[in-house]
C-alpha positions in Angstrom: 109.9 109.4 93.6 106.5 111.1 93.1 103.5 109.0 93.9 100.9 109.2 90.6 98.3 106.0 90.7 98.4 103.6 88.0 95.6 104.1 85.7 93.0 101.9 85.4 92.7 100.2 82.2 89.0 101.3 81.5 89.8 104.9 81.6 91.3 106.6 78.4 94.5 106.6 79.3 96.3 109.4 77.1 93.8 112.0 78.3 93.9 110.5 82.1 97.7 110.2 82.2 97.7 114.3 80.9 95.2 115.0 84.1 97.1 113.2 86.7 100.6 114.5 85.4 99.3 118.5 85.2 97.7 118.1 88.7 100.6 116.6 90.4 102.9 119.6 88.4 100.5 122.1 89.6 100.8 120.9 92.9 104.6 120.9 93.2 105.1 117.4 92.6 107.9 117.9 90.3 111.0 120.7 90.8 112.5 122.8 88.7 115.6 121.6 86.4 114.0 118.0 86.8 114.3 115.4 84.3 110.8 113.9 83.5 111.2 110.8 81.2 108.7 109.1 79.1 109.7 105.6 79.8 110.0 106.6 84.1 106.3 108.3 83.7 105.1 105.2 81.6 106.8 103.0 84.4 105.5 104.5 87.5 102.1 104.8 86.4 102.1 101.6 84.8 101.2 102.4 81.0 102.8 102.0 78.1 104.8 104.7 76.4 102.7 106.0 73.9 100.2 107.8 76.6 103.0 109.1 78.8 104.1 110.3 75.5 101.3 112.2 74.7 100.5 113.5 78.2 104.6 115.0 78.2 104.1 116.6 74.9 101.0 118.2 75.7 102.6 119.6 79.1 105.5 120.6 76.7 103.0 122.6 74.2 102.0 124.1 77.7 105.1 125.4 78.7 104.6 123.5 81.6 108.0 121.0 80.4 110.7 122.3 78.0 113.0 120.4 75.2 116.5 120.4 76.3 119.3 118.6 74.5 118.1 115.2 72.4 114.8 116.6 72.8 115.0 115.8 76.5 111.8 117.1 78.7 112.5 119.6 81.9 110.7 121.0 84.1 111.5 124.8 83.6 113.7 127.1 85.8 111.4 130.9 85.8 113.4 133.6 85.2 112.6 136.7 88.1 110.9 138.8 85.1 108.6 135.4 84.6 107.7 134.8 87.9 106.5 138.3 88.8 104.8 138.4 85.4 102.8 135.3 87.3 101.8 136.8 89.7 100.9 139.8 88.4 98.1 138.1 86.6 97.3 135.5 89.4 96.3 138.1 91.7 93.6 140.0 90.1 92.0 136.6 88.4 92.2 134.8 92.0 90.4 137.6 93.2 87.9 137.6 90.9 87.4 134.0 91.4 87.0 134.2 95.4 85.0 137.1 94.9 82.9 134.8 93.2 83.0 131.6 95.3 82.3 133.1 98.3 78.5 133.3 98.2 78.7 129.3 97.2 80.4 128.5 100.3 79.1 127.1 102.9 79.4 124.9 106.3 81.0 121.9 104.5 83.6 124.0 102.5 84.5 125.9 105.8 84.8 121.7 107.4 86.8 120.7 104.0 89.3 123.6 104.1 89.3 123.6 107.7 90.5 119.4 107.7 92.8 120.6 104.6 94.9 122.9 106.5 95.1 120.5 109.6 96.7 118.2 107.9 98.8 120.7 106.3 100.3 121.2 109.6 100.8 118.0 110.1 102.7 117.5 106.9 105.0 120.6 107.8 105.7 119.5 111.0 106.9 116.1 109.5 108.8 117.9 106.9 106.8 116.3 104.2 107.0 119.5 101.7 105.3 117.3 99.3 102.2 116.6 100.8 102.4 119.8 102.1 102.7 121.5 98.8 99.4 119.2 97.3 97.6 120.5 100.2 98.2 123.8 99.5 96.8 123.4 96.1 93.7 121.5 97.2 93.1 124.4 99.2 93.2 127.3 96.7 91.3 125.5 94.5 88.4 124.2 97.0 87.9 127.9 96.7 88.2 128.8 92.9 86.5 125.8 92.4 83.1 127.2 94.5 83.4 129.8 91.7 81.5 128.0 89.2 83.3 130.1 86.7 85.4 127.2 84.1 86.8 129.7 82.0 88.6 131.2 84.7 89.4 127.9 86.6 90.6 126.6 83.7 93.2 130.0 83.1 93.9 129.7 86.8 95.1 125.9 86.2 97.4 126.9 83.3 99.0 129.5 85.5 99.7 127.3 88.7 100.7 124.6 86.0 103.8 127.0 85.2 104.4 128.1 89.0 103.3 124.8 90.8 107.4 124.0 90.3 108.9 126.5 92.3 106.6 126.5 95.2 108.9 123.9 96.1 111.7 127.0 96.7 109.0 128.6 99.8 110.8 125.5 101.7 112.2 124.7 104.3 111.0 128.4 105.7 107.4 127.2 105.4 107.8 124.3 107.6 110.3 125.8 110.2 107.7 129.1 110.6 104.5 127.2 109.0 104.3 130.4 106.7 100.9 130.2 104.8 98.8 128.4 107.9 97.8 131.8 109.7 96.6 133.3 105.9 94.5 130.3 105.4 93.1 130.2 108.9 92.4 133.9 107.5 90.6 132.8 104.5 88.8 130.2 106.6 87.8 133.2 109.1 86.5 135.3 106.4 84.2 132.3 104.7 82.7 132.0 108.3 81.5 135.7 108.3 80.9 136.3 104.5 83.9 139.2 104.6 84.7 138.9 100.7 87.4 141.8 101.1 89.0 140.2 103.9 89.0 136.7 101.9 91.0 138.9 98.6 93.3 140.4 101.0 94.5 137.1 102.5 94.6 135.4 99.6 96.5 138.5 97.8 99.0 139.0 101.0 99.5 135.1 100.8 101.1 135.1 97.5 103.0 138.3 97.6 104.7 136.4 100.4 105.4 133.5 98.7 106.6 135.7 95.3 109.2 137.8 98.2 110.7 134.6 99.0 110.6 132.6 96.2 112.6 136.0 94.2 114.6 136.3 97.2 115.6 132.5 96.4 116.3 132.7 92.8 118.5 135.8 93.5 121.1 134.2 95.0 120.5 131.4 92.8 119.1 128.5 95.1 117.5 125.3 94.0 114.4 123.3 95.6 116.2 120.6 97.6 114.2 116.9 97.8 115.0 113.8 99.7 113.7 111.7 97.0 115.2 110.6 93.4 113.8 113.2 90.4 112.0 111.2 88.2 114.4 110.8 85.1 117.4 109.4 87.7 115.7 105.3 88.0 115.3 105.5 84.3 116.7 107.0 81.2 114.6 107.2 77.6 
């Protein structure tokens, strides 16, 4: 089962519930086809069903969760036209945004993505693909993040909100050939001597990677396989 904390009860919970539920979807916590119940959500963090509620329908209104049958909430399964029309406007807006961060990065970033993909590997060799998967996300956006540009963070989150799913499909070929390390030891490299081209590159040649394999994978009509229970399974409402 996905880990999300229980909120604490001075926090506003309908808007901190929405925050922890879009980060974990961004960073792959939930695969696509799953089942994401209001009463398992309100269980597992440990509020009551009116803020799970809320933070599901907003996900829905951002296409991040879709209304099946009895107006049951899904994680969507991307089409091949969708997820290269993802891409196609990931790359130029991540550029933009490491072409940006870079002058804002220093000696700790380099340390912080540096620790990041270590235990990245770690995670991969252990064949924890979710752990792996958050990492992965903390990483990218460590980086977009040194941008200081919100408007274009805040586009960049909407479109790993709708991806973050089936970057669960990149495994287990990620952990058996730790695919993704060498272009962030890249990115890391070309903080360390201020090469902003080499930085785009990376980043750009990362994710056409990831887009070749994860098409490949919904060609012949694969699924993200997890050890654990999807969300809806321990409880139905």
């Amino acid at each position: 089962m996905v880990e999300l904390d229980a909120i604490e009860r001075s926090e506003t919970l309908g808007q901190k519930v929405y925050e922890r539920v879009r980060r974990a979807v961004i960073g792959g916590a939930f695969e696509p086809g799953e089942q994401v119940t209001i009463r398992s959500l309100a269980r597992l963090m440990q509020v009551s069903p009116t803020p799970a509620r809320e933070a599901l329908n907003r996900l829905a209104a951002e296409g991040a969760l879709e209304f099946g049958r009895n107006r049951t909430l899904f994680v969507p399964r991307l089409q091949p036209d969708r997820i290269r029309e993802l891409y196609q406007i990931r790359l130029p807006l991540e550029d933009f945004a490491a072409r940006a961060a870079l002058p804002h990065m220093g000696k700790a970033h380099v340390d912080a993505l540096t620790q990041c993909v270590e235990q990245r590997i770690v995670a991969l060799g252990q064949h924890d693909y979710r752990t792996a998967l958050e990492l992965n996300r903390d990483f990218s956006f460590s980086i977009f993040e040194a941008a200081q540009q919100p408007i274009a963070l805040r586009i960049l989150e909407g479109l790993w909100l709708l991806a973050g799913p089936m970057m669960n499909l990149l495994f287990p070929e990620y952990a058996d050939h730790q695919l993704g390390i060498e272009r962030a030891r890249e990115q890391i490299r070309a903080i360390e001597t201020r090469d902003v081209e080499a930085l785009c590159q990376s980043l750009r040649t990362e994710r056409e990677e990831a887009a070749e394999l994860i098409l490949t994978k919904v060609g012949r009509g694969e699924v993200a396989r997890s050890s654990r229970p999807a969300m809806g399974a321990a409880s139905r409402g």
